[in-house]
C-alpha positions as CSV (number, residue, x, y, z in Angstrom):
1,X,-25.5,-6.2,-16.5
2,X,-24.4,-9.5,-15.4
3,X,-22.2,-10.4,-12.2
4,X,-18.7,-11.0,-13.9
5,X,-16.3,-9.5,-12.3
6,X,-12.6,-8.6,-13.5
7,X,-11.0,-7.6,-10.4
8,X,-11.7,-3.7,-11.0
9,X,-13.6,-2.4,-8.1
10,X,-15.6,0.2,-7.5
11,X,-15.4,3.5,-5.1
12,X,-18.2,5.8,-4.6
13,X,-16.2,8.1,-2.7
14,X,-12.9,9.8,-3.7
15,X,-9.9,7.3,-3.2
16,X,-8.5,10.1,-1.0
17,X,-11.4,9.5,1.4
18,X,-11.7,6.0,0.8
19,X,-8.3,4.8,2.1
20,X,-6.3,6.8,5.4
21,X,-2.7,6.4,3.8
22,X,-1.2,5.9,0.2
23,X,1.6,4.3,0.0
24,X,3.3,5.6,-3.1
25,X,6.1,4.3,-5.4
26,X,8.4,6.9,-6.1
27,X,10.1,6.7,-9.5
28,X,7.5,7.0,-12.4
29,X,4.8,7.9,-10.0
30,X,6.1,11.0,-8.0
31,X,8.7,11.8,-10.2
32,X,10.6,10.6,-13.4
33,X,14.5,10.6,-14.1
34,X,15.1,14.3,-12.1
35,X,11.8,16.5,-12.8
36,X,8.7,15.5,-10.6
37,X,5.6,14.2,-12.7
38,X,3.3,16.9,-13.7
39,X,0.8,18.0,-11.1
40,X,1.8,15.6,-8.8
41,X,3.1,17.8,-5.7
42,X,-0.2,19.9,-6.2
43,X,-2.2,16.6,-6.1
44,X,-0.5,15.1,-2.8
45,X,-0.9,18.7,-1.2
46,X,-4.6,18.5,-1.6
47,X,-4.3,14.8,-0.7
48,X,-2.7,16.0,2.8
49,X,-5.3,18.8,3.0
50,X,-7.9,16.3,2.6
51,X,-6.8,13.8,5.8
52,X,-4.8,11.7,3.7
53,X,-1.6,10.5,5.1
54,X,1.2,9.9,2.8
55,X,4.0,7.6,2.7
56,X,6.7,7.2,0.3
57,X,7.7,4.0,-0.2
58,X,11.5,2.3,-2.3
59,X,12.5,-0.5,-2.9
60,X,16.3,1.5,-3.5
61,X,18.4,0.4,-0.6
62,X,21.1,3.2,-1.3
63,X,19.7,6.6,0.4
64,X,18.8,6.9,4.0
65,X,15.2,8.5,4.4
66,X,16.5,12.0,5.2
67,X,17.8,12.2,1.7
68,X,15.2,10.6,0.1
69,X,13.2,13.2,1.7
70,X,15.3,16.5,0.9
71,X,15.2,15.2,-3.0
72,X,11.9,15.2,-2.5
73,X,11.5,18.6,-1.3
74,X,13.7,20.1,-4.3
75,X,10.7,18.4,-6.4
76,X,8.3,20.7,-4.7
77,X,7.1,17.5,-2.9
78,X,6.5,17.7,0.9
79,X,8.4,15.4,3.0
80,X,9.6,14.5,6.0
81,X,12.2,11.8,6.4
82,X,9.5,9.9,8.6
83,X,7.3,10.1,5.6
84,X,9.6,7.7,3.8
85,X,10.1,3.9,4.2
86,X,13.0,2.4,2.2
87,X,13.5,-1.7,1.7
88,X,16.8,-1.1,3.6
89,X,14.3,-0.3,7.3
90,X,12.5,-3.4,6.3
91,X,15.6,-5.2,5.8
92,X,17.4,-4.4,9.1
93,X,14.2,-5.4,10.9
94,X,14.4,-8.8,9.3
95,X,18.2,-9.3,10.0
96,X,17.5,-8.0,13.4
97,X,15.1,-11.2,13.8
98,X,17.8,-13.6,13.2
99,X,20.5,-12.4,15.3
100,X,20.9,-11.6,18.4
101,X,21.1,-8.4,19.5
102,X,24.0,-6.0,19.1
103,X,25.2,-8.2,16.7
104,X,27.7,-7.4,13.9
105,X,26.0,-7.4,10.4
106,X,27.8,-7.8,7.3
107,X,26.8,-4.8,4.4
108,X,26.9,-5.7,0.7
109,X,25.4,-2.2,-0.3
110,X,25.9,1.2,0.9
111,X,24.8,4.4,3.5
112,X,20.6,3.1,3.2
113,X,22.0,-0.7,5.1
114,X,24.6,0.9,7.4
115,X,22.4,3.9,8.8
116,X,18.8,1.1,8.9
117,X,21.1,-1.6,10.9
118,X,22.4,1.1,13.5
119,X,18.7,2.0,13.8
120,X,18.5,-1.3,15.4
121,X,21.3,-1.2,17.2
122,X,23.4,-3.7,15.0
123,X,26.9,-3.1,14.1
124,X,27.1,-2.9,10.1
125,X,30.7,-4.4,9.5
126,X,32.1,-4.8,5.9
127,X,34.3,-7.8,5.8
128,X,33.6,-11.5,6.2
129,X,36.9,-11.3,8.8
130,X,35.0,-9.1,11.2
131,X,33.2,-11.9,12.6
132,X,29.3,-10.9,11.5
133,X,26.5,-13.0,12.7
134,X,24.0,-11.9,8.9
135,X,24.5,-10.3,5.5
136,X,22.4,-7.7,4.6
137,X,22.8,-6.7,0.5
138,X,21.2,-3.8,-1.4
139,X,21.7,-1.5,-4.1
140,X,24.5,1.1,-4.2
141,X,26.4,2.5,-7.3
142,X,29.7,1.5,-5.6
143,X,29.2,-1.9,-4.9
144,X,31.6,-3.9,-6.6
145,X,33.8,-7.1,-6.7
146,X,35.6,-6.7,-3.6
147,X,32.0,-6.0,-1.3
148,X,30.4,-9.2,-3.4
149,X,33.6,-11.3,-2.6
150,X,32.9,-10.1,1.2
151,X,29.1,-10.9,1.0
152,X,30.0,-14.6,-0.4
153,X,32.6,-15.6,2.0
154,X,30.2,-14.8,4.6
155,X,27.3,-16.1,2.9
156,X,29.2,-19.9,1.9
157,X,29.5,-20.5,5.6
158,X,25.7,-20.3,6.2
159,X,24.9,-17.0,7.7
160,X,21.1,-15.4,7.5
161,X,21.4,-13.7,4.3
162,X,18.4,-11.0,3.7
163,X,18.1,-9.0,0.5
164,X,16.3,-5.6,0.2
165,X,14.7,-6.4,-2.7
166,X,15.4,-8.4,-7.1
167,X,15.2,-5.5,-9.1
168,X,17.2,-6.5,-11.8
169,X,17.4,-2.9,-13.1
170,X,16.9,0.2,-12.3
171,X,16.5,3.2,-14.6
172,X,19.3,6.1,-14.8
173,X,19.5,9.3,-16.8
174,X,21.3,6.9,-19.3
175,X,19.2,4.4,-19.5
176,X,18.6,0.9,-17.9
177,X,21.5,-0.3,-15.4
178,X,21.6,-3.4,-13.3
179,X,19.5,-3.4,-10.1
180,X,20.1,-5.4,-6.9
181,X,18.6,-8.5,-7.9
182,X,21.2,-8.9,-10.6
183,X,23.9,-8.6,-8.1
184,X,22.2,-10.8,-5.5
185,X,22.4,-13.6,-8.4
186,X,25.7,-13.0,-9.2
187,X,26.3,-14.0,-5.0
188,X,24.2,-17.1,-5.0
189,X,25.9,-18.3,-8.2
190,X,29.4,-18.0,-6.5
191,X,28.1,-19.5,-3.1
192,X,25.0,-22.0,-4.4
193,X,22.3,-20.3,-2.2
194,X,19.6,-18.2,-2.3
195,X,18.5,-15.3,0.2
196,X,16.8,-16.9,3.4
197,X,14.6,-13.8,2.8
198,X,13.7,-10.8,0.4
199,X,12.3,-7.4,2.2
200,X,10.9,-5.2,-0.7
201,X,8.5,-5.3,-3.1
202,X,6.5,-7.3,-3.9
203,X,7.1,-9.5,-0.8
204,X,5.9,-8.2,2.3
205,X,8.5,-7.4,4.6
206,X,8.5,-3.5,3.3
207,X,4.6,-3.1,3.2
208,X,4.6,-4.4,6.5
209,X,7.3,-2.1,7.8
210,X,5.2,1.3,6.4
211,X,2.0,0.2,7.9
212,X,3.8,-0.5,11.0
213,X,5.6,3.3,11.1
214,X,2.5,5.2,9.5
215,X,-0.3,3.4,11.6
216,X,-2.3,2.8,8.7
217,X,-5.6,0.9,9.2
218,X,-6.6,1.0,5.4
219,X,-3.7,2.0,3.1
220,X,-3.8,2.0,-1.1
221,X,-0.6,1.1,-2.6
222,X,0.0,3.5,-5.4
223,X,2.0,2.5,-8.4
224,X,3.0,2.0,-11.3
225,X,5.0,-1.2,-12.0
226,X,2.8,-4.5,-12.1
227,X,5.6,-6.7,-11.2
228,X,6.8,-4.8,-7.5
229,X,3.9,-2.7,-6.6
230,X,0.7,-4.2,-7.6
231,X,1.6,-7.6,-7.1
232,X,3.3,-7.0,-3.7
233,X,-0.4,-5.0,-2.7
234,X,-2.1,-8.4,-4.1
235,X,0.1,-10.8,-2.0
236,X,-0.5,-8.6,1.4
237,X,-4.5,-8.1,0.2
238,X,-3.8,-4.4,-0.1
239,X,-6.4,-2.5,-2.8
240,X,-4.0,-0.4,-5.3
241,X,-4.2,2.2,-8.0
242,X,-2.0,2.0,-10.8
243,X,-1.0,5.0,-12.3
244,X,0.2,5.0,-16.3
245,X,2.8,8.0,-15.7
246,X,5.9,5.1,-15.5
247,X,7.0,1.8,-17.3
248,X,3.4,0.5,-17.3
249,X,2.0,0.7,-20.8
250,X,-1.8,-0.1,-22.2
251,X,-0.7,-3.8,-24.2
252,X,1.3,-4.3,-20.7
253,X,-1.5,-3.5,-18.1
254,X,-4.4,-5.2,-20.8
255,X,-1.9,-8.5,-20.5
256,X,-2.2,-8.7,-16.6
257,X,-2.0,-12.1,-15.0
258,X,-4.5,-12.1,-12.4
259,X,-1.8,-11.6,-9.3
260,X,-0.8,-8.5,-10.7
261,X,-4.1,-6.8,-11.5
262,X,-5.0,-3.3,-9.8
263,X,-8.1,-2.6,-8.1
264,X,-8.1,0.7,-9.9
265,X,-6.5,2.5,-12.6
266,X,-5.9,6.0,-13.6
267,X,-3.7,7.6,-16.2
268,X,-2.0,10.3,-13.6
269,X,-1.9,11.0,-10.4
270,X,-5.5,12.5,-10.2
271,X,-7.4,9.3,-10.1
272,X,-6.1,9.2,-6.2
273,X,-8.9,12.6,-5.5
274,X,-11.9,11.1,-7.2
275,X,-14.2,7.9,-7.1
276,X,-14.2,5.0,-9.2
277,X,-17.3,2.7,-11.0
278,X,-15.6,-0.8,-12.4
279,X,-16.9,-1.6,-16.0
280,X,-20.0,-3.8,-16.8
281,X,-20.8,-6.9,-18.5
282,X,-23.5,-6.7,-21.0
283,X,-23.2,-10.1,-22.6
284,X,-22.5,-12.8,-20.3
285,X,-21.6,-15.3,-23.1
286,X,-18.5,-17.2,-23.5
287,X,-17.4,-15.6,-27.1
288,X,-18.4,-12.2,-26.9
289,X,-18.5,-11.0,-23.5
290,X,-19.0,-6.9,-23.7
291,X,-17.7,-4.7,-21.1
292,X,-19.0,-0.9,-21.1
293,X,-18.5,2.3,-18.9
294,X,-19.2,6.1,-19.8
295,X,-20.1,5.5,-23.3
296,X,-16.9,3.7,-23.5
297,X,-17.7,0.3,-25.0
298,X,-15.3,-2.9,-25.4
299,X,-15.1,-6.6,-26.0
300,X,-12.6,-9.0,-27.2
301,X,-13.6,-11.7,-30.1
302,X,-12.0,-14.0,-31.7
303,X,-8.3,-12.9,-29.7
304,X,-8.7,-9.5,-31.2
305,X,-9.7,-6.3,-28.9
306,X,-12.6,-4.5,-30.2
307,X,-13.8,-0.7,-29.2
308,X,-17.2,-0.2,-30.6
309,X,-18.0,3.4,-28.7
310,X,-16.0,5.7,-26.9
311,X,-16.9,8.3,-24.1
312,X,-14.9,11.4,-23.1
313,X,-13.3,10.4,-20.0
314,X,-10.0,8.6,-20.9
315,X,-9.9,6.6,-17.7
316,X,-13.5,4.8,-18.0
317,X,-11.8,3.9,-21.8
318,X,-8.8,2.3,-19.6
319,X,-10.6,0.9,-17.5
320,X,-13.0,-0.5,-19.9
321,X,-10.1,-1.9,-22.4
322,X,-8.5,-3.3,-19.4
323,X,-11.7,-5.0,-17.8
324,X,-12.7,-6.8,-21.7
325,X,-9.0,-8.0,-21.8
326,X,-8.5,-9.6,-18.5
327,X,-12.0,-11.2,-19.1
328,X,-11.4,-13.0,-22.3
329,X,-7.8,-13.8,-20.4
330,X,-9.6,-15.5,-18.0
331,X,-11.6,-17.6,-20.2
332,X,-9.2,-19.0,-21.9
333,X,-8.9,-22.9,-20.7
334,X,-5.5,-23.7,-23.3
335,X,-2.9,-22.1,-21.6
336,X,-0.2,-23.1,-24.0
337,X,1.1,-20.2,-25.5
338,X,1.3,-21.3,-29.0
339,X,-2.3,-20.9,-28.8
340,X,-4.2,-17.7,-29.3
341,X,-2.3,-14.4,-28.5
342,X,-4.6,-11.4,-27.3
343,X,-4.1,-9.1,-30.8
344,X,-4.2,-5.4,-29.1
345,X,-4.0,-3.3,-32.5
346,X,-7.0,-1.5,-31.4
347,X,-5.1,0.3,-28.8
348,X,-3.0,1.8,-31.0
349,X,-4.0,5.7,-31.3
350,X,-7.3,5.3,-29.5
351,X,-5.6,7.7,-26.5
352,X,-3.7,10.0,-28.8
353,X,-5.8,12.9,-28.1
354,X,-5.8,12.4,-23.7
């Protein structure tokens, strides 16, 4: 084995032991659409049973904690509402540092804003003529012209402006809708400005809130979207685990740039109650590095993966894919992107049988 390293790390004890708090994403890691994923409220029970504290963690501004909570419940999920930390508490606190106090704050969103403000003792106002002092904007369903209109007559005349998060979209029972960051670009195109700050993921304003109401010395982040939760855990040097039960798929997570690259991954839930080895290098050459685990064996030559061997355990062969791919990314010096694409054929089927 050589010392080349992919960014995968190692745990000989169970992640549940490893880490005192998980901070986990909620949609497509606890639960998908309106049914909780499979085995998941078993797994955080015996999490909890274990020492583990959980915290549940969106970047959806529209539902105050106590609801987020009760939903939660109804999944067979255990909850309280001080087990749940929305971008909407992270927001307030950052609006709350640029006014003074008492102050009236102008809402672009819905109940999350209003009910997070008053937590701080701010008045949540919703019209530019009420004389606020900030905007706060986040997602609600109902937001709609005359709320944005509101939000950009404040906004023009230079008032802290704080966002809860640039989702663009967010999944429904119908299918993909527009998220908050497409209605926070519809603002700054009307008013020529961009939020003086953003609180959710994968900025750190929201990790930074949970650690601050769980008292977490050594949190995991938990999710399963590259982009918000794994990158956000890279830029506040969090470890994470990324879970393959939401939008993440195998060509996806192999394609990784570097900021967005888990310290772990696992295809469900389960890989938060047991250890973790990284994969190995057995070649250490430039064109045909070789990167092995459990019988699981993979390299990547001439742009195009290879799996020579495969073990039984699915995630080793994850982990193993993931590790030859980000390896042979890394080594490329041309980043132009007419030049060789990473050809991920081999991928197709190998997992049919998990």
């Amino acid at each position: 084995m050589t010392g080349r390293s992919t960014g995968l790390k190692t745990s000989a004890e169970p992640l549940v032991e490893a880490y005192d708090c998980a901070m986990l994403d909620l949609d497509g890691v606890v639960y998908v659409g309106a049914h909780a994923v499979e085995g998941v409220p078993e797994l955080l029970a015996e999490a909890r049973e274990r020492g583990m504290t959980l915290a549940f963690v969106t970047n959806n501004a529209s539902r105050p904690p106590e609801a987020i909570a009760a939903h939660l419940g109804e999944l067979g999920v255990v909850a309280a509402a001080t087990d749940v930390v929305t971008s909407a508490q992270a927001a307030a606190r950052e609006i709350a540092r640029r006014v003074e106090p008492e102050s009236r704050v102008l809402v672009v969103g819905g109940e999350g804003l209003v009910l997070a403000l008053q937590e701080h003792g701010l008045i949540p106002v919703s019209s530019a003529g009420d004389d606020p002092a900030g905007v706060v904007q986040g997602f609600h369903p109902d937001v709609g012209w005359k709320q944005l209109a509101e939000g950009a007559y404040a906004v023009a005349s230079g008032l802290p402006w704080v966002a809860s998060n640039l989702d663009l979209t967010i999944p429904t029972s119908r299918g993909v809708a527009p998220g908050n960051g497409t209605l926070v670009n519809a603002l700054a195109a009307a008013v020529g400005r961009r939020p003086d700050v953003v609180a959710g993921k994968p900025f750190r304003p929201l990790f930074d809130e949970t650690v601050r109401r769980i008292a977490s010395t050594r949190p995991i982040v938990v999710g399963d979207r590259l982009d918000t939760d794994i990158e956000g855990a890279v830029t506040c040097g969090a470890d994470s685990l990324l879970v393959m039960t939401g939008v993440t798929d195998v060509p996806t997570l192999c394609r990784a740039e570097p900021g967005r690259r888990p310290s772990y991954v696992s295809w469900a839930m389960d890989g938060l109650l047991r250890s973790h080895r990284a994969p190995g290098c057995d070649d250490g050459s430039e064109e045909h590095a070789t990167w092995s685990l459990d019988g699981w064996t993979a390299r990547v030559a001439q742009a195009r993966l290879e799996v020579s061997s495969r073990g039984s355990d699915p995630n080793a062969g994850l982990a193993t894919v993931a590790a030859a791919c980000w390896d042979w990314l890394d080594r490329q010096h041309d980043p132009d992107p007419a030049g060789p694409q990473l050809d991920l054929s081999a991928v197709d089927g190998l997992w049919r049988d998990r």
